[in-house]
N, CA, C and O atoms as a MOPAC input file, in Angstrom:
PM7 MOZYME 1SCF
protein

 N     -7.08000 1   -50.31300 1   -23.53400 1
 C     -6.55400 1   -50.56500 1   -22.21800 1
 C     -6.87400 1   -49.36200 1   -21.33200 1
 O     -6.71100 1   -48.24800 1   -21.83000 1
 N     -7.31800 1   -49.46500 1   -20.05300 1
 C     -7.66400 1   -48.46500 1   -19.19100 1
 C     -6.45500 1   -48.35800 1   -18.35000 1
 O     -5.63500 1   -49.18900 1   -17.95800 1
 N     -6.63900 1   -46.62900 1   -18.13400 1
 C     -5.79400 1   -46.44300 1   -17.09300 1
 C     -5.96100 1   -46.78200 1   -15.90500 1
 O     -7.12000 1   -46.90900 1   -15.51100 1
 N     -5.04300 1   -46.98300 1   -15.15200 1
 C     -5.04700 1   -46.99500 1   -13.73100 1
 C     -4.87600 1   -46.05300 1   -12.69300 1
 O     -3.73000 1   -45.61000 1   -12.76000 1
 N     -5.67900 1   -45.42400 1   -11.52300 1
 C     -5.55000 1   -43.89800 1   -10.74500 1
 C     -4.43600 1   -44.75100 1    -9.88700 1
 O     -4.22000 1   -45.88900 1    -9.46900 1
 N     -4.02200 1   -43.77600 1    -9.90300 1
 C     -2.43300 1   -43.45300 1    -8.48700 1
 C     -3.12900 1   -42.83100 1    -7.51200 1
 O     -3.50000 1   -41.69300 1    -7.80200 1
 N     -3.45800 1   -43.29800 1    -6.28400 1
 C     -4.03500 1   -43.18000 1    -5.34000 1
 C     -3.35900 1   -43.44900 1    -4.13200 1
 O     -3.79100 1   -42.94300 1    -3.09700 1
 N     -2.06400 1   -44.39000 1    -4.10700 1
 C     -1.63900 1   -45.06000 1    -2.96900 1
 C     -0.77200 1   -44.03200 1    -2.18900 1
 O     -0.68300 1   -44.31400 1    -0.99400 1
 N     -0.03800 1   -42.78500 1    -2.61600 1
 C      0.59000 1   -42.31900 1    -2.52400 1
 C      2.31500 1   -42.51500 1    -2.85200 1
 O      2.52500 1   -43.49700 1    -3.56500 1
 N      3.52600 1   -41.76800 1    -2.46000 1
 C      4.75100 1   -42.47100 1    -2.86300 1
 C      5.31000 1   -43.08700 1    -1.84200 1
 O      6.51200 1   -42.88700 1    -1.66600 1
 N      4.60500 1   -43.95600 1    -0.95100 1
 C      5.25000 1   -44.64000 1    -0.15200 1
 C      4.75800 1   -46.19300 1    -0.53200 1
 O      5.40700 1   -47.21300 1    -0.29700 1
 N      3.65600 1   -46.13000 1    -1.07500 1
 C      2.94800 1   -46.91100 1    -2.23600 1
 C      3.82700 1   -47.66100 1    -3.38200 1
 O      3.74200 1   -48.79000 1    -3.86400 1
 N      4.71100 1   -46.56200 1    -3.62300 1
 C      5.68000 1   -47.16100 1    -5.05700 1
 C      6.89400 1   -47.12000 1    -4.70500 1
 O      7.69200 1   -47.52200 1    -5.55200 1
 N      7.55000 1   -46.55400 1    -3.14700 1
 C      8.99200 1   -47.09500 1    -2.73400 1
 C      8.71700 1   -48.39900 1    -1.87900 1
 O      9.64200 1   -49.21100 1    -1.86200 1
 N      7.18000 1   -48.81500 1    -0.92400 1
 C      7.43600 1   -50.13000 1    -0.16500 1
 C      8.05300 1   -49.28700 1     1.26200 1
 O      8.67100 1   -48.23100 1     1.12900 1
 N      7.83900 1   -49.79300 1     2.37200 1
 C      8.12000 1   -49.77800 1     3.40600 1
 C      9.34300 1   -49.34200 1     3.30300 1
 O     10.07800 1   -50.13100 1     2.70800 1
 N     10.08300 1   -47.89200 1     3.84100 1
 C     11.23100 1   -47.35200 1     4.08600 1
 C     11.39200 1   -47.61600 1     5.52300 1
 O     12.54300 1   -47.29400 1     5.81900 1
 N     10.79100 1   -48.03200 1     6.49100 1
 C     11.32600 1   -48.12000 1     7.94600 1
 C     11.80000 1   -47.01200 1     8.84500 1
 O     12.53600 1   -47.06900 1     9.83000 1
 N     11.01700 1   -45.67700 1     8.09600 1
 C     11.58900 1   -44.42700 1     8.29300 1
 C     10.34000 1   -44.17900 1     9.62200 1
 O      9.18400 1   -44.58100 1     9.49000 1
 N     10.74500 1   -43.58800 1    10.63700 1
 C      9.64500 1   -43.21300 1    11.79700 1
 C      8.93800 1   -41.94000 1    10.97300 1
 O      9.59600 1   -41.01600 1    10.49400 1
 N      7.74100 1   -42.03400 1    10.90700 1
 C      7.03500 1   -40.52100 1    10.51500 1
 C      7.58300 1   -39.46700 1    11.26700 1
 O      7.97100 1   -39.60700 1    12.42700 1
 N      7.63800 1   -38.03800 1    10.40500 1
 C      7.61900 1   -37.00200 1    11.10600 1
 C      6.85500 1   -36.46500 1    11.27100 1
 O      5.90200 1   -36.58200 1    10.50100 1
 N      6.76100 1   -35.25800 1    12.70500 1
 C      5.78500 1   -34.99500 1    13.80600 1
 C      5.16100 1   -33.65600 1    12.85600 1
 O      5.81100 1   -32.71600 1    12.39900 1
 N      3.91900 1   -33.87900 1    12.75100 1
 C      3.51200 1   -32.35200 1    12.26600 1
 C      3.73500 1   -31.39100 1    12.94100 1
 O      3.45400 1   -31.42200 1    14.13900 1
 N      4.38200 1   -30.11600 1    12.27800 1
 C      4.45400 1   -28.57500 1    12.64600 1
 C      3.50800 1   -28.23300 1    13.35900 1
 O      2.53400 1   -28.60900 1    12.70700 1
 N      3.03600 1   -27.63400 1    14.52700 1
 C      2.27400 1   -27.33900 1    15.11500 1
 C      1.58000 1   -25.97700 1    14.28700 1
 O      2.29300 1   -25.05800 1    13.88200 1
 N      0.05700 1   -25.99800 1    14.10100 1
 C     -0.47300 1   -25.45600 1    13.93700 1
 C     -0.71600 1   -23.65700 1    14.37800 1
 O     -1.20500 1   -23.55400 1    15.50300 1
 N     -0.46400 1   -22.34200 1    13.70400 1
 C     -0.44000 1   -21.08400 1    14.43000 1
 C     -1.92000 1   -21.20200 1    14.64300 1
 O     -2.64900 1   -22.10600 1    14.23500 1
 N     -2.31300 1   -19.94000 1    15.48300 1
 C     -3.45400 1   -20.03100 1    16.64700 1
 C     -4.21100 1   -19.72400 1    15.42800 1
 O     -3.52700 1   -19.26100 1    14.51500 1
 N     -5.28900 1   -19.85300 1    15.23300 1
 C     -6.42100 1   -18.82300 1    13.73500 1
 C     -6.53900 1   -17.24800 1    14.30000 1
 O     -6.83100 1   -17.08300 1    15.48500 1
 N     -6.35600 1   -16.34000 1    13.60900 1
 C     -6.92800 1   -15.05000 1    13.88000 1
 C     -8.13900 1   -14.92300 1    13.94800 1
 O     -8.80000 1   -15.54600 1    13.11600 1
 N     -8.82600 1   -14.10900 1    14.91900 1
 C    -10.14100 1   -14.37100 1    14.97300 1
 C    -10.39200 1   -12.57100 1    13.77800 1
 O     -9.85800 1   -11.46200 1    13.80000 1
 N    -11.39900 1   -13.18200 1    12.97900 1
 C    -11.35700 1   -12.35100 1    12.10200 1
 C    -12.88000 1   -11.29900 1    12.65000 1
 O    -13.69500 1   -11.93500 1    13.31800 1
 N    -13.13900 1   -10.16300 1    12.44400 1
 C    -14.62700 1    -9.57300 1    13.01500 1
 C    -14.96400 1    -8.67700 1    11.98900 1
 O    -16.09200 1    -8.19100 1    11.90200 1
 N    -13.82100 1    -8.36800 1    11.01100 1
 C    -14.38200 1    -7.42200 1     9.88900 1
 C    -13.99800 1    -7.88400 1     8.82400 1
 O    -13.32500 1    -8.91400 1     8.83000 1
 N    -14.30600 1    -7.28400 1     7.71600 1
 C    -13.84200 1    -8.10600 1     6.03900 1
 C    -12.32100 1    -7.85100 1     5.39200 1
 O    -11.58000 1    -8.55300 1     4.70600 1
 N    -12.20500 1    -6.32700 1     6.01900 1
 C    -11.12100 1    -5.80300 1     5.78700 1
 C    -10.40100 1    -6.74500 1     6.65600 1
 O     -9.29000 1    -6.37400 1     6.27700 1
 N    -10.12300 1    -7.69400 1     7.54400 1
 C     -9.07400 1    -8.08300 1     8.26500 1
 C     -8.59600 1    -9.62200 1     7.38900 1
 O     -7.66500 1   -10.40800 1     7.56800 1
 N     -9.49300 1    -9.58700 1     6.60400 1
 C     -9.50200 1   -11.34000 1     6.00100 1
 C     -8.00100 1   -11.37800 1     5.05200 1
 O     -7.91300 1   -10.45100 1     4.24600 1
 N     -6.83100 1   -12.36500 1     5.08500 1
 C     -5.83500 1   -12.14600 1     4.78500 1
 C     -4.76900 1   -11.49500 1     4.83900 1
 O     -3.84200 1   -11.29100 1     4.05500 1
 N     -5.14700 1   -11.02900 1     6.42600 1
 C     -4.08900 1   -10.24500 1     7.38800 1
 C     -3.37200 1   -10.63200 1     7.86400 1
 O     -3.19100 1   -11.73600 1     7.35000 1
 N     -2.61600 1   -10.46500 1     8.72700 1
 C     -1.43100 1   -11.22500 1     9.99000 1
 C     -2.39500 1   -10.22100 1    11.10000 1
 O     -3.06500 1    -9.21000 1    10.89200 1
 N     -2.12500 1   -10.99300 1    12.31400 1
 C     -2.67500 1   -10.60300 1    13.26900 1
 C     -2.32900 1    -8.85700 1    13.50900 1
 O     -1.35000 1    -8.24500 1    13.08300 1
 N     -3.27200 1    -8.41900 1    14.18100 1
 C     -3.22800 1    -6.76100 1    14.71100 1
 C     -2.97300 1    -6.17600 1    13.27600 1
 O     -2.20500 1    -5.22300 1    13.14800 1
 N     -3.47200 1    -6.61500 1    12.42900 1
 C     -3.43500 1    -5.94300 1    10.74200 1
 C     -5.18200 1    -5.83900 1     9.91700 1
 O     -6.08400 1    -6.67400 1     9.83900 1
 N     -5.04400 1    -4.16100 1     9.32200 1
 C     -6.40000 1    -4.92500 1     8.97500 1
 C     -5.98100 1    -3.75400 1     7.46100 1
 O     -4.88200 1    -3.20300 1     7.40900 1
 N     -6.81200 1    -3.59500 1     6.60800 1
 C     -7.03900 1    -2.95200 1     5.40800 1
 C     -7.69900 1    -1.31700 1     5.47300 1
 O     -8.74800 1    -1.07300 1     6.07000 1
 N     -6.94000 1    -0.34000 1     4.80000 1
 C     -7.82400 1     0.88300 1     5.37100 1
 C     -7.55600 1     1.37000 1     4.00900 1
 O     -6.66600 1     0.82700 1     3.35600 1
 N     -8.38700 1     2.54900 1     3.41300 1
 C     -7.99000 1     3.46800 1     2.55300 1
 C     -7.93700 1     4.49800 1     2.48900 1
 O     -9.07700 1     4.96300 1     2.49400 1
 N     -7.06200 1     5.36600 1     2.41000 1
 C     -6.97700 1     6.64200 1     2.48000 1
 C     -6.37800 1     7.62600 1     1.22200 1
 O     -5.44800 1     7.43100 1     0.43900 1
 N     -7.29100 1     8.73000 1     1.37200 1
 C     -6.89300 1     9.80200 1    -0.03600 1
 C     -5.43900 1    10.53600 1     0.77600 1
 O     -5.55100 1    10.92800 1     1.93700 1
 N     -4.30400 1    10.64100 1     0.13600 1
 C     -3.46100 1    10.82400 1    -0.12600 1
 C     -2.49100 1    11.56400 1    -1.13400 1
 O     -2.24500 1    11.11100 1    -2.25200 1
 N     -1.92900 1    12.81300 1    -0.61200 1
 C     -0.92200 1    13.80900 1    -1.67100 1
 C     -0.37000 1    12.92100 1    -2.35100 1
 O      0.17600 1    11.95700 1    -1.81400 1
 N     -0.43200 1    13.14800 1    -4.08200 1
 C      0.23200 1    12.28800 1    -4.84100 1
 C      1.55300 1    12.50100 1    -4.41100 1
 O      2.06100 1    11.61600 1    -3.72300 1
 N      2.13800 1    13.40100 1    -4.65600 1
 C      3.94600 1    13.67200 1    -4.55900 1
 C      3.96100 1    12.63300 1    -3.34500 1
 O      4.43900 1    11.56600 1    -3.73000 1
 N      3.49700 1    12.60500 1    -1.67500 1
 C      3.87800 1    12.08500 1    -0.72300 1
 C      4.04600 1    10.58600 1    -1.16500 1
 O      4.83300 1     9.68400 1    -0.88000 1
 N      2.76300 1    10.74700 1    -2.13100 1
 C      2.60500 1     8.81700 1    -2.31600 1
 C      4.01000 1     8.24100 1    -2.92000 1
 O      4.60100 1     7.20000 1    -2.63300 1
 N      4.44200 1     9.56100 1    -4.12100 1
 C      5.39500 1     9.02100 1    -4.89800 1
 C      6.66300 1     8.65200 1    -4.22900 1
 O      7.35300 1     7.66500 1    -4.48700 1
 N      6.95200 1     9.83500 1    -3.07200 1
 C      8.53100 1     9.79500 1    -2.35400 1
 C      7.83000 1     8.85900 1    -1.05400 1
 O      8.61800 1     8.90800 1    -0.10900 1
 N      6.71600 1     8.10100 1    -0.73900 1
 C      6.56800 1     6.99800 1    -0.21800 1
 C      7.15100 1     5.89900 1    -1.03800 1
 O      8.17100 1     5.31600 1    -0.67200 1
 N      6.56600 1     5.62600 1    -2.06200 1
 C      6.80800 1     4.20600 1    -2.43500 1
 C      8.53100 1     4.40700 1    -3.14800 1
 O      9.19500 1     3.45700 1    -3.56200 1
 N      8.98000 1     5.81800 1    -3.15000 1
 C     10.75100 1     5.87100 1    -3.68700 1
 C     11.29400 1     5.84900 1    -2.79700 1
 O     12.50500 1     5.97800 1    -2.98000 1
 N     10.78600 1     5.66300 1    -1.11500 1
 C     11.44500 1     5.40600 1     0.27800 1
 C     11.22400 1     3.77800 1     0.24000 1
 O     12.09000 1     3.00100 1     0.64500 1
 N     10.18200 1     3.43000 1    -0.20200 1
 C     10.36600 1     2.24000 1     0.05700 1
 C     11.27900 1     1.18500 1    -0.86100 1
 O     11.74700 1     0.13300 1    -0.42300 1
 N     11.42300 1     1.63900 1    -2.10300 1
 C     12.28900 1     0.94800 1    -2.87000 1
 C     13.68000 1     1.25700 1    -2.39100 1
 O     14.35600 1     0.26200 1    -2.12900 1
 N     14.11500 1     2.15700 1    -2.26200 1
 C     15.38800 1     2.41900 1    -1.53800 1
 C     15.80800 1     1.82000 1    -0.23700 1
 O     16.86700 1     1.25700 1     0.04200 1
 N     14.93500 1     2.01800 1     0.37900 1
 C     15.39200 1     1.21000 1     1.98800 1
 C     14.51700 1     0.08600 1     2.02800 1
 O     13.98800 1    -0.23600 1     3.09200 1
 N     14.33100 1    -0.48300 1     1.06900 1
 C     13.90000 1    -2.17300 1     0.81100 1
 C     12.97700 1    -2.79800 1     1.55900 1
 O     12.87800 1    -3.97000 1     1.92400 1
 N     12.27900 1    -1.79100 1     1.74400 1
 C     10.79500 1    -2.02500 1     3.37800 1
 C      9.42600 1    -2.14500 1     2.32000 1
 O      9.36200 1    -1.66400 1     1.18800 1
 N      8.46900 1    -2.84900 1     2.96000 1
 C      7.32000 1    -2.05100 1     2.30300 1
 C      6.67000 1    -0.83100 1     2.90400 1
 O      7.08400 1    -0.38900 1     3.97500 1
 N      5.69500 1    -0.28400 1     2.27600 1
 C      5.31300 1     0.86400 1     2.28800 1
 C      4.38100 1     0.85700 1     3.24200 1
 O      4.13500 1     1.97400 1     3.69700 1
 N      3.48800 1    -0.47200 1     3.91500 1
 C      2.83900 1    -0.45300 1     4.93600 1
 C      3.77300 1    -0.42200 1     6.12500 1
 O      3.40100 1     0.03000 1     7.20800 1
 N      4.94700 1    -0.88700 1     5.93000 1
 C      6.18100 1    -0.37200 1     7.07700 1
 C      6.32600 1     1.64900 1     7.51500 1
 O      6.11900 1     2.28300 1     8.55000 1
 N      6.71300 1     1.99300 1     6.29800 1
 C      6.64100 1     3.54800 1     6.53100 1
 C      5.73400 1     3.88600 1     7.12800 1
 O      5.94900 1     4.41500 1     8.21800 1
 N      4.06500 1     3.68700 1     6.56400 1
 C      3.37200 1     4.20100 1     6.98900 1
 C      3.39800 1     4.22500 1     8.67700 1
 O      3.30500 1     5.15000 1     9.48400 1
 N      3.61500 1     2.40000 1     8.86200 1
 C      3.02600 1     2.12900 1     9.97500 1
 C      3.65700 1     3.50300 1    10.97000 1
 O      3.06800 1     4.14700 1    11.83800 1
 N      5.34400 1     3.66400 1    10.35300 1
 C      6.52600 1     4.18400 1    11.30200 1
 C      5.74200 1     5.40900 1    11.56600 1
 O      5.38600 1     5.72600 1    12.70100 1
 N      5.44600 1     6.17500 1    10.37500 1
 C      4.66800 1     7.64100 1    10.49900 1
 C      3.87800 1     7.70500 1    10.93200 1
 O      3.75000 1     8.83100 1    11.41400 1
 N      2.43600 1     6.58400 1    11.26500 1
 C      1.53100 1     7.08400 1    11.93700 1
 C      2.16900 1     6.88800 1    13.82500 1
 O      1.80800 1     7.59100 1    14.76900 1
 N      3.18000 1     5.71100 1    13.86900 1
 C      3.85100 1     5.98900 1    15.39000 1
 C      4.47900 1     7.08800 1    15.59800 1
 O      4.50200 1     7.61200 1    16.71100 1
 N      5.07000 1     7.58300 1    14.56400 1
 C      6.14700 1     8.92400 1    15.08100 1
 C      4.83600 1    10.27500 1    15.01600 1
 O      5.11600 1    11.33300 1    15.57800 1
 N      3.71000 1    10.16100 1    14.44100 1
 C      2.80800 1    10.88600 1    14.59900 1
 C      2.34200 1    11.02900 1    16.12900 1
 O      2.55300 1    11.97800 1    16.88400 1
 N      1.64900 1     9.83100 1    16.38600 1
 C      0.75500 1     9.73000 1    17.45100 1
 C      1.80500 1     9.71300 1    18.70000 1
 O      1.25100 1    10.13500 1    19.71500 1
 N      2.97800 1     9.39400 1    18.88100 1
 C      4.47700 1     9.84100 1    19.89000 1
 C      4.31200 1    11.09900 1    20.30600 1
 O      4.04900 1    11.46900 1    21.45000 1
 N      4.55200 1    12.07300 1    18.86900 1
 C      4.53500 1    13.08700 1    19.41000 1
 C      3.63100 1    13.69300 1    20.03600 1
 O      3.87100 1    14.37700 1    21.03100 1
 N      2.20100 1    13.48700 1    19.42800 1
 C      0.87900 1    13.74200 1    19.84800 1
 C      1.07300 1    13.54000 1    21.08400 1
 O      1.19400 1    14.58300 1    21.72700 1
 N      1.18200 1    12.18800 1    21.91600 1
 C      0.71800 1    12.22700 1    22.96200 1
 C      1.66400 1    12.33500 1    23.59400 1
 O      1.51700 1    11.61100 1    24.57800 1
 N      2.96900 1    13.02800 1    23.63600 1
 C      4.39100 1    13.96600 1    24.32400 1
 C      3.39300 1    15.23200 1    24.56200 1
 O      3.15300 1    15.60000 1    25.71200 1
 N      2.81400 1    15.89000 1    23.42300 1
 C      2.39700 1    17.05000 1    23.88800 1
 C      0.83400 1    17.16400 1    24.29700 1
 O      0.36200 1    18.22200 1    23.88200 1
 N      0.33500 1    16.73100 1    24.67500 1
 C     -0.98900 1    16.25600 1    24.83700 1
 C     -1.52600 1    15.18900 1    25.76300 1
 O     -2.73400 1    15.30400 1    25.97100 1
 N     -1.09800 1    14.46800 1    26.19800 1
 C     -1.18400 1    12.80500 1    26.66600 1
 C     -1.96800 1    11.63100 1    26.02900 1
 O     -2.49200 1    11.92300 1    24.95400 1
 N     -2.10200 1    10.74500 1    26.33600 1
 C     -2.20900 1     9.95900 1    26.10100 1
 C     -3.89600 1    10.05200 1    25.15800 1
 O     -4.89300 1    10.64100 1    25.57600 1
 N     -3.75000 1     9.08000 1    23.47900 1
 C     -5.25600 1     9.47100 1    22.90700 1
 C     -6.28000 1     8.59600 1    23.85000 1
 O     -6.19100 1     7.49000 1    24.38500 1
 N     -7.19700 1     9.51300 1    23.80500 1
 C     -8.47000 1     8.79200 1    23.96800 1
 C     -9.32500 1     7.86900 1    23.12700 1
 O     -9.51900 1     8.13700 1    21.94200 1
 N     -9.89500 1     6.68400 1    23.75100 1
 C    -11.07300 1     6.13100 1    22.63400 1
 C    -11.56200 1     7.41300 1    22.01100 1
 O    -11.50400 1     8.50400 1    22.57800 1
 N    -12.22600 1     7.13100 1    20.36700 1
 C    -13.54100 1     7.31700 1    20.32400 1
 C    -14.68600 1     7.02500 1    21.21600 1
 O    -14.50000 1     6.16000 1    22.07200 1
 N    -15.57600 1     7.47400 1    21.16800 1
 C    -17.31400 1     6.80100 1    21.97500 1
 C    -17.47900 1     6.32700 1    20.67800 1
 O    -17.23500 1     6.64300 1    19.51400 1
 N    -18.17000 1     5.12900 1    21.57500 1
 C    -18.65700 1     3.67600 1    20.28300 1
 C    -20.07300 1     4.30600 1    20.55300 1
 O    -20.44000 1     5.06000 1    21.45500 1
 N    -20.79600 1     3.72600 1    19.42100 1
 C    -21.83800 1     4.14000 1    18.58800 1
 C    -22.84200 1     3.11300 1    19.11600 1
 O    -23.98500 1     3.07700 1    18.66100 1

C-alpha cells in the first residue's frame, strides 16, 4: 500500500472554519547591505576586530555578566564616552579622506 503526501495543508483536514484570514505582519524595510562584515547585522551595525588587553577583555565580559548587557553594549558605551570626551576637548571628529 502506498503512502499518501499531505500537501493540503491543516485547513485541508479541519474543512472550512469560517474564520476571516489574518492580515500579514508588515514586512521590516531590508538593510541595504555594502560590506560582508554587515551581513547578519541590525541596521547601523557591522563586524570589526580588534586586538585587545586580555585583563580588559576579562573585566569586559565580568561587566557584562553582572549587569546582564552584552558586551557589544559596553563597548558600544566606551567607544561613546570616548569619542564625548574627545570632542568636549577638541571638537567635533573629522572624516577620514576616502581613498
Amino acid at each position: 500500500m502506498a503512502k499518501k503526501s499531505f500537501s493540503g495543508g491543516l485547513s485541508s483536514l479541519l474543512g472550512d472554519t469560517n474564520q476571516p484570514e489574518q492580515a500579514a505582519e508588515p514586512k521590516a524595510a531590508k538593510k541595504e547591505i555594502t560590506k560582508t562584515s554587515q551581513i547578519g547585522t541590525k541596521t547601523k551595525e557591522t563586524r570589526a576586530t580588534f586586538i585587545v588587553n586580555e585583563d580588559l577583555l576579562e573585566k569586559m565580559k565580568s561587566l557584562a555578566y553582572w549587569d546582564r548587557v552584552l558586551i557589544k553594549d559596553i563597548v558600544n558605551t566606551a567607544f561613546e564616552d570616548y569619542i564625548s570626551r574627545y570632542e568636549k576637548k577638541n571638537g567635533e571628529v573629522k572624516e577620514m579622506p576616502k581613498k
